[in-house]
N, CA, C and O atoms as a GROMACS GRO file, in nm:
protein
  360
    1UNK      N    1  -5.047   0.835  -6.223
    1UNK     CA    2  -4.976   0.739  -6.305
    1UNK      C    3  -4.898   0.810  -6.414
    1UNK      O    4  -4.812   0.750  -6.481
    2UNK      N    5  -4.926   0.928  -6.429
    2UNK     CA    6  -4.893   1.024  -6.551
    2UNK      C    7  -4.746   1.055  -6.522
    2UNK      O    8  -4.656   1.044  -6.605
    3UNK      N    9  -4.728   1.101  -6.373
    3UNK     CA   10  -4.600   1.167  -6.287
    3UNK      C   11  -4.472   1.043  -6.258
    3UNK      O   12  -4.467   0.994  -6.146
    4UNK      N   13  -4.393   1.007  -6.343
    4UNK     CA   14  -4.285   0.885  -6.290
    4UNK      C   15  -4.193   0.980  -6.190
    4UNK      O   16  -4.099   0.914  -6.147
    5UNK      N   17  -4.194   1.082  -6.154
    5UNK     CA   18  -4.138   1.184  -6.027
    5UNK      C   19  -4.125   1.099  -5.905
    5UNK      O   20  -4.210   1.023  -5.859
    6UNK      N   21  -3.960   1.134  -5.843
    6UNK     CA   22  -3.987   1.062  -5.767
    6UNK      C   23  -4.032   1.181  -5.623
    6UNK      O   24  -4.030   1.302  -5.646
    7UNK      N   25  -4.056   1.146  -5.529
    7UNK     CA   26  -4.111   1.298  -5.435
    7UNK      C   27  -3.993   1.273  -5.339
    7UNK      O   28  -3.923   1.172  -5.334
    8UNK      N   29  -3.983   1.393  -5.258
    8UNK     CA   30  -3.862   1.389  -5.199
    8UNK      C   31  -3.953   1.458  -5.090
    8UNK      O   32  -4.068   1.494  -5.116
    9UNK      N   33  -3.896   1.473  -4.974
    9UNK     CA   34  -3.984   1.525  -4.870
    9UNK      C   35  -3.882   1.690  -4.862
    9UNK      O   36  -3.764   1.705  -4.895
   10UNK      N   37  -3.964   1.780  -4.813
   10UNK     CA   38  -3.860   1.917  -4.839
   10UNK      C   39  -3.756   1.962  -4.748
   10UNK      O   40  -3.681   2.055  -4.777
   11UNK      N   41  -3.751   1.910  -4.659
   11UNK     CA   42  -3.614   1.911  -4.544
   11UNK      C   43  -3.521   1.842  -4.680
   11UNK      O   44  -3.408   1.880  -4.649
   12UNK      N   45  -3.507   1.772  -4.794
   12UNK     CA   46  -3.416   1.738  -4.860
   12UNK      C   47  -3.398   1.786  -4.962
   12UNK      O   48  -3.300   1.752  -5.027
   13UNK      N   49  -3.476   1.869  -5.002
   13UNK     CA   50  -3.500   1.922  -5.161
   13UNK      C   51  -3.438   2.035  -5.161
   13UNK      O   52  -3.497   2.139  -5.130
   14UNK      N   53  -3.305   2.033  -5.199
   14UNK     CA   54  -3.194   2.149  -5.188
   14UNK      C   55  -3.213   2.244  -5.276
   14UNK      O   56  -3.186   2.355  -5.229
   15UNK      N   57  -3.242   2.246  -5.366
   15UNK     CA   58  -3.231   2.292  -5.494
   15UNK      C   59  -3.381   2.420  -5.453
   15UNK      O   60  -3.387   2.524  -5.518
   16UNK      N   61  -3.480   2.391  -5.350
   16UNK     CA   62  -3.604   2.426  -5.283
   16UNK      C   63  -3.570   2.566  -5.204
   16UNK      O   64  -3.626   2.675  -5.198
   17UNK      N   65  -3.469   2.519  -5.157
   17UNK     CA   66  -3.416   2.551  -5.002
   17UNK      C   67  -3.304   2.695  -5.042
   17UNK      O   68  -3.306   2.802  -4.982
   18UNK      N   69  -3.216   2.659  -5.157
   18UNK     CA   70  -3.088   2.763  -5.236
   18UNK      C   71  -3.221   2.852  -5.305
   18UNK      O   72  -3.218   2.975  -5.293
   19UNK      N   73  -3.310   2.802  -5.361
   19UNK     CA   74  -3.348   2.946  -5.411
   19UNK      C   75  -3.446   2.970  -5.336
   19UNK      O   76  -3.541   3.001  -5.407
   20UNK      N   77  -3.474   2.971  -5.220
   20UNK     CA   78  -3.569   3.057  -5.109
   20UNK      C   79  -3.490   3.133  -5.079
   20UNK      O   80  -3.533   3.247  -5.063
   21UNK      N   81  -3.355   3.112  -5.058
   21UNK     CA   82  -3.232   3.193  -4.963
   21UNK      C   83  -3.203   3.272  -5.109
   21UNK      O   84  -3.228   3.392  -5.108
   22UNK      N   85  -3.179   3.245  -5.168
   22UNK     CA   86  -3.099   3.355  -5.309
   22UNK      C   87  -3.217   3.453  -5.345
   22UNK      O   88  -3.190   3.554  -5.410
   23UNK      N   89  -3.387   3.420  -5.292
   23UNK     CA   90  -3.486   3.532  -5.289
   23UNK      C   91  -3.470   3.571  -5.197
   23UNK      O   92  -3.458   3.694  -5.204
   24UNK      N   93  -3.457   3.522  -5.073
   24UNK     CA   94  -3.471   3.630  -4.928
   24UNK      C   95  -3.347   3.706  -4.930
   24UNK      O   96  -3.336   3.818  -4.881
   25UNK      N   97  -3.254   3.642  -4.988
   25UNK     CA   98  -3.130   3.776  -4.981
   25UNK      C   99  -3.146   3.889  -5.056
   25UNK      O  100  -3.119   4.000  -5.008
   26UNK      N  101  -3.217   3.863  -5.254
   26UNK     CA  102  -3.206   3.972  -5.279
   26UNK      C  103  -3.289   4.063  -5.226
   26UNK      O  104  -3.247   4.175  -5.198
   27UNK      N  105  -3.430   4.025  -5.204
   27UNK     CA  106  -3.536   4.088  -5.162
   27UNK      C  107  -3.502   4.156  -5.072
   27UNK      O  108  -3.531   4.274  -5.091
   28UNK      N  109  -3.429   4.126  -4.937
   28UNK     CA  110  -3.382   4.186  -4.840
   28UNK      C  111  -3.295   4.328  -4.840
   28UNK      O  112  -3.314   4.438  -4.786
   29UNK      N  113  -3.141   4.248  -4.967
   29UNK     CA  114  -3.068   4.325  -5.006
   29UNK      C  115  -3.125   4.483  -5.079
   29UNK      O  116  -3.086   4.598  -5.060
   30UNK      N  117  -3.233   4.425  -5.168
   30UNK     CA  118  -3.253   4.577  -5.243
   30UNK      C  119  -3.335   4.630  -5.163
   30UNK      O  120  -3.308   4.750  -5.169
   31UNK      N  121  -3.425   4.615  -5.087
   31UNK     CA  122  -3.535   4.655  -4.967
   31UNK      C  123  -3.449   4.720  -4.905
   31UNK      O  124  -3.432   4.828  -4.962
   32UNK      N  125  -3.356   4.702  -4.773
   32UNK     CA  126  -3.297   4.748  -4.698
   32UNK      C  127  -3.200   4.852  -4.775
   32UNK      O  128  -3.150   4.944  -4.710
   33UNK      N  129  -3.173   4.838  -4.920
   33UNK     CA  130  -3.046   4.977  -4.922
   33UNK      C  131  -3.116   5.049  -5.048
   33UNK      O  132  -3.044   5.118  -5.121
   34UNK      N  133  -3.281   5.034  -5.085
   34UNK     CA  134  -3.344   5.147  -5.077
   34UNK      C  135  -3.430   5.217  -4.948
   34UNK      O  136  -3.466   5.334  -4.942
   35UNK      N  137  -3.445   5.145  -4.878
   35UNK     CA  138  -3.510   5.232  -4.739
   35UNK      C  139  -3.367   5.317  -4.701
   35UNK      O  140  -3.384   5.433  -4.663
   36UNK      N  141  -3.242   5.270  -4.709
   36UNK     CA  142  -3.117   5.344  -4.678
   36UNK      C  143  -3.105   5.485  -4.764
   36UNK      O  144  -3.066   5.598  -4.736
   37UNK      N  145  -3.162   5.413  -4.898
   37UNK     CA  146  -3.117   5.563  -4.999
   37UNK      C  147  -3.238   5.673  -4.950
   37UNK      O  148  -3.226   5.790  -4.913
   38UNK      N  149  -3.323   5.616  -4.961
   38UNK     CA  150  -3.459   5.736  -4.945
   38UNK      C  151  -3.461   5.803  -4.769
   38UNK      O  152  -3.508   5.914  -4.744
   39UNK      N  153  -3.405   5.717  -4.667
   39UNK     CA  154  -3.414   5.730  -4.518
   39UNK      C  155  -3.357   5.882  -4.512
   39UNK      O  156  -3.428   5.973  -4.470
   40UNK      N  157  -3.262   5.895  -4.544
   40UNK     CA  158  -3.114   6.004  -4.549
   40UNK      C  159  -3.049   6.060  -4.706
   40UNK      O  160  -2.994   5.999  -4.797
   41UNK      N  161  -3.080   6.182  -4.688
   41UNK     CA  162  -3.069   6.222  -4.826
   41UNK      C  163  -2.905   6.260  -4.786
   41UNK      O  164  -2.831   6.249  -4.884
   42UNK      N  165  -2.850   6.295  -4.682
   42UNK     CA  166  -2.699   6.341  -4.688
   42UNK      C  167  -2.609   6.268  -4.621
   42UNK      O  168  -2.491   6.300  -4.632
   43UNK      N  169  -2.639   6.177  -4.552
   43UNK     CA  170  -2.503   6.057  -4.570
   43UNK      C  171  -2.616   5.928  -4.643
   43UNK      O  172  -2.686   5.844  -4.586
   44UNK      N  173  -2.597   5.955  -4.777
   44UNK     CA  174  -2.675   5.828  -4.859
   44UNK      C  175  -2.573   5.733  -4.901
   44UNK      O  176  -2.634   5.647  -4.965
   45UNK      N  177  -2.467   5.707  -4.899
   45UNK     CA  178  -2.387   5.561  -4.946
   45UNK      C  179  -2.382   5.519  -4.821
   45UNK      O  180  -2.423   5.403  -4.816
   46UNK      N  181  -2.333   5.581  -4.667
   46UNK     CA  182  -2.329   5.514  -4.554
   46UNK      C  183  -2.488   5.425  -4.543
   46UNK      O  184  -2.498   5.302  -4.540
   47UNK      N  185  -2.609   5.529  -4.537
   47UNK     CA  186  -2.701   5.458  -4.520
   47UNK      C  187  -2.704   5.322  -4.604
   47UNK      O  188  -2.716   5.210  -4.553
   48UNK      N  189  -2.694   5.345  -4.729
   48UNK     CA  190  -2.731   5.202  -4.822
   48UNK      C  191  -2.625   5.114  -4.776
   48UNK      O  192  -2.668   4.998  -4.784
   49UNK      N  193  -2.482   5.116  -4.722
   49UNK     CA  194  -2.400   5.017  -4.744
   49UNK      C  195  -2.470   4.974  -4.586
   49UNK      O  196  -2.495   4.855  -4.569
   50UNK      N  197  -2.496   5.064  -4.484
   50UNK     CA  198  -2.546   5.017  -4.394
   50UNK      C  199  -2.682   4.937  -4.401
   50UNK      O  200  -2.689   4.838  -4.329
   51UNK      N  201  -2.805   4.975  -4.490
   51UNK     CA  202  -2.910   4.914  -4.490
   51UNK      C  203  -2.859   4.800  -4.553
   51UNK      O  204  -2.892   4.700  -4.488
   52UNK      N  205  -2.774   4.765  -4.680
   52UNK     CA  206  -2.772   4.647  -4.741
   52UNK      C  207  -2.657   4.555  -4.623
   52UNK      O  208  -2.626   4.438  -4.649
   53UNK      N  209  -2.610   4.613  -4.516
   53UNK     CA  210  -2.570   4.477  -4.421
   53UNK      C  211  -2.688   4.448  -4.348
   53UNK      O  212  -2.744   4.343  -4.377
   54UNK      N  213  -2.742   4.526  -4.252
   54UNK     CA  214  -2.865   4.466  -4.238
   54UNK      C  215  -2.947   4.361  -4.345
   54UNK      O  216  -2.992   4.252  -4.309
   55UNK      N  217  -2.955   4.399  -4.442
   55UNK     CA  218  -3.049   4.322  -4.540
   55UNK      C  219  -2.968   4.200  -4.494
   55UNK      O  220  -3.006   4.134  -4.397
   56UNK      N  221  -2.827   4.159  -4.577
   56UNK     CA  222  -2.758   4.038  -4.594
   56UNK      C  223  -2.750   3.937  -4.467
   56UNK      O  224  -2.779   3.817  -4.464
   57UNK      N  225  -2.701   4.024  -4.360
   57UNK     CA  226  -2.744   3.988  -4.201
   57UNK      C  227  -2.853   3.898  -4.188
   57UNK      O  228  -2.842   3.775  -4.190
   58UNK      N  229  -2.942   3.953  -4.176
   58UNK     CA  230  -3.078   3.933  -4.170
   58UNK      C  231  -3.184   3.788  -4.254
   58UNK      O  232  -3.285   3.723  -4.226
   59UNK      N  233  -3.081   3.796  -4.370
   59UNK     CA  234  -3.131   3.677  -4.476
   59UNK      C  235  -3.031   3.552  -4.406
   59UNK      O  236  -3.069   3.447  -4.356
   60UNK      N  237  -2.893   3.603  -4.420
   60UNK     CA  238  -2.828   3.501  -4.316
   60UNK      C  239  -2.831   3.423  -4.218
   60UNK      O  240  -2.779   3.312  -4.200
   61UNK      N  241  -2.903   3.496  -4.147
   61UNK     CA  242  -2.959   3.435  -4.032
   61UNK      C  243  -3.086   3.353  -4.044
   61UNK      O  244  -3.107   3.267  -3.958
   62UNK      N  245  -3.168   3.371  -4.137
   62UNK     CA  246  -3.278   3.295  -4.165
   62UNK      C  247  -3.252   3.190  -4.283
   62UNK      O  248  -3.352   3.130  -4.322
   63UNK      N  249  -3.162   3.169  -4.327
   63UNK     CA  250  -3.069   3.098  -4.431
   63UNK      C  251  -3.031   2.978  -4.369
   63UNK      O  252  -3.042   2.866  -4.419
   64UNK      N  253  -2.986   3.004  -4.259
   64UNK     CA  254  -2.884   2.944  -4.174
   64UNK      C  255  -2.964   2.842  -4.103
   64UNK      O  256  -2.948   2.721  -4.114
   65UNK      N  257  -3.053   2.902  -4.027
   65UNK     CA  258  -3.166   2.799  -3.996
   65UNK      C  259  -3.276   2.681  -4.083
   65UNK      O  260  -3.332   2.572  -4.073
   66UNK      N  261  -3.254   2.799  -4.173
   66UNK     CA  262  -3.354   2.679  -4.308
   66UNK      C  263  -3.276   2.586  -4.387
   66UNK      O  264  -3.323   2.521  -4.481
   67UNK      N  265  -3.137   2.580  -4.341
   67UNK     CA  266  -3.023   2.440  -4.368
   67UNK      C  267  -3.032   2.372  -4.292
   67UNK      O  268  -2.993   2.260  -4.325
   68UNK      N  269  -3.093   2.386  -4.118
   68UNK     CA  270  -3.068   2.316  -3.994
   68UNK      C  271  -2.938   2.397  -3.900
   68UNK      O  272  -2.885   2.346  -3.801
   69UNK      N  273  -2.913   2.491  -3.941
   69UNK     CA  274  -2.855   2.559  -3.832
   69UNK      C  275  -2.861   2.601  -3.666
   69UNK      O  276  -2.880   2.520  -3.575
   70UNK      N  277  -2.846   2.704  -3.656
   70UNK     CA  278  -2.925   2.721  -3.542
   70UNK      C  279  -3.006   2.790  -3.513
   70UNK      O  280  -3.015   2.876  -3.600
   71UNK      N  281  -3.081   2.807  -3.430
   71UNK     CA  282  -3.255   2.879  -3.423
   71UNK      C  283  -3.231   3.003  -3.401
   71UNK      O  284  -3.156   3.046  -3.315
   72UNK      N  285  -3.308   3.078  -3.497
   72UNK     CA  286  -3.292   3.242  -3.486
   72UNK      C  287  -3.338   3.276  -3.341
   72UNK      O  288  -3.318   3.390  -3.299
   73UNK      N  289  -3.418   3.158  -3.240
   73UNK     CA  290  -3.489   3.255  -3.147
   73UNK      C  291  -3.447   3.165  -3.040
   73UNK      O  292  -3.518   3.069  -3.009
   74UNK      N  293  -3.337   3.191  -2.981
   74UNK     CA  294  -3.263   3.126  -2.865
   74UNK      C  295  -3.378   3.176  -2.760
   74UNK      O  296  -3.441   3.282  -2.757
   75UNK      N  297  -3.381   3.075  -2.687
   75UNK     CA  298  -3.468   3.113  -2.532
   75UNK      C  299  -3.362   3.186  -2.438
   75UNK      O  300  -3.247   3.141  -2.438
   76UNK      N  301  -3.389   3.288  -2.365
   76UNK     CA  302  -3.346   3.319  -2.266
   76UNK      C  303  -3.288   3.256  -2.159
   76UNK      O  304  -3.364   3.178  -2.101
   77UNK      N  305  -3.163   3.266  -2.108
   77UNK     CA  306  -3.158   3.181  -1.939
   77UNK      C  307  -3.211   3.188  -1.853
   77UNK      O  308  -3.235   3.306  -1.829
   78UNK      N  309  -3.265   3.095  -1.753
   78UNK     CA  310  -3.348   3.088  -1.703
   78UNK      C  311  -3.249   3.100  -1.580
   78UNK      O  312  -3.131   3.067  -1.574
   79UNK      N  313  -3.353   3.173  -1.458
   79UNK     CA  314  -3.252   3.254  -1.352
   79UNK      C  315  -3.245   3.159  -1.254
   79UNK      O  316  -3.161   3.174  -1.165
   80UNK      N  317  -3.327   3.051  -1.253
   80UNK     CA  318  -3.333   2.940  -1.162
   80UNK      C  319  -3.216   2.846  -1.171
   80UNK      O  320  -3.195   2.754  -1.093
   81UNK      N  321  -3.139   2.880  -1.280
   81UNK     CA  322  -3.050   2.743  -1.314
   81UNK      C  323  -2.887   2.836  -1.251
   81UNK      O  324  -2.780   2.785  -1.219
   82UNK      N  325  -2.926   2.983  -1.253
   82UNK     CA  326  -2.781   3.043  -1.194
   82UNK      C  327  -2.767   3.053  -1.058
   82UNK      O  328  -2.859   3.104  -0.994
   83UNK      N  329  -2.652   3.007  -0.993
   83UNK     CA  330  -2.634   2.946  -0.873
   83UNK      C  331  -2.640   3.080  -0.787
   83UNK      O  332  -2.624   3.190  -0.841
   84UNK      N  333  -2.665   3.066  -0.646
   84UNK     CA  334  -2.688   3.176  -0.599
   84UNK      C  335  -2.611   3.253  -0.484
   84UNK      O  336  -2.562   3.190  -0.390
   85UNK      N  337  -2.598   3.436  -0.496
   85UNK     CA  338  -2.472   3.445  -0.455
   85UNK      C  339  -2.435   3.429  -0.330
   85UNK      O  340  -2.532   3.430  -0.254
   86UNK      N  341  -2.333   3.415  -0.279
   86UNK     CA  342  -2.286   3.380  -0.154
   86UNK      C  343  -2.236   3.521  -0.068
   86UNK      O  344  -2.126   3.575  -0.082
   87UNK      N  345  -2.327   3.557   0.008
   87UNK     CA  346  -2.302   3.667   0.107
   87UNK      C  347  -2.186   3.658   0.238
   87UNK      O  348  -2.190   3.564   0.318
   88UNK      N  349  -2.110   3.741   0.244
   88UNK     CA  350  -1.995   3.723   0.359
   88UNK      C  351  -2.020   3.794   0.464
   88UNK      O  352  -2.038   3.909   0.422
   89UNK      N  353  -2.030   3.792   0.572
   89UNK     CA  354  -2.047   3.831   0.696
   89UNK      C  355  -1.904   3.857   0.740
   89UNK      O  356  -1.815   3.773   0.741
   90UNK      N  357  -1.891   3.997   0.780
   90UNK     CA  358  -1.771   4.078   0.819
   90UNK      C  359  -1.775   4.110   0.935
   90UNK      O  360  -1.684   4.177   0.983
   0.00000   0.00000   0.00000
């Protein structure tokens, strides 16, 4: 009776959702382009600019889905549904 809050269920609670993604990016970001700096001591800016796309990549893609995007983990095609080949007799 204390709480006049109204509750929102969390598939709607945006404000929930922007700062999970603005943590998984940085977290990602500084993670991935210090494993870059420390990985390789003599190409160290390639590594970091390379580890921090991975990082950004990576949050992106899990970003993307936690808006309703699309699923990081597509199923495979299934070999039953590809038609089958047609052999010619010569």
């Amino acid at each position: 009776m204390g709480d006049d809050k109204e509750l929102t269920p969390s598939k709607y609670d945006m404000n929930a959702k922007w700062d999970a993604c603005i943590d998984l990016t940085l977290r990602r970001f500084v993670y991935s382009s210090l494993a870059g700096a420390f990985g390789s001591p003599v190409t160290r800016w390639a590594s970091v600019a390379f580890g921090a796309g991975i990082g950004i990549g990576s949050a992106y893609t899990d970003c993307s889905s936690l808006f309703g995007g699309y699923s990081p983990k597509l199923a495979p095609p299934k070999l039953d549904d590809a038609p089958a080949p047609k052999e010619q007799v010569e």
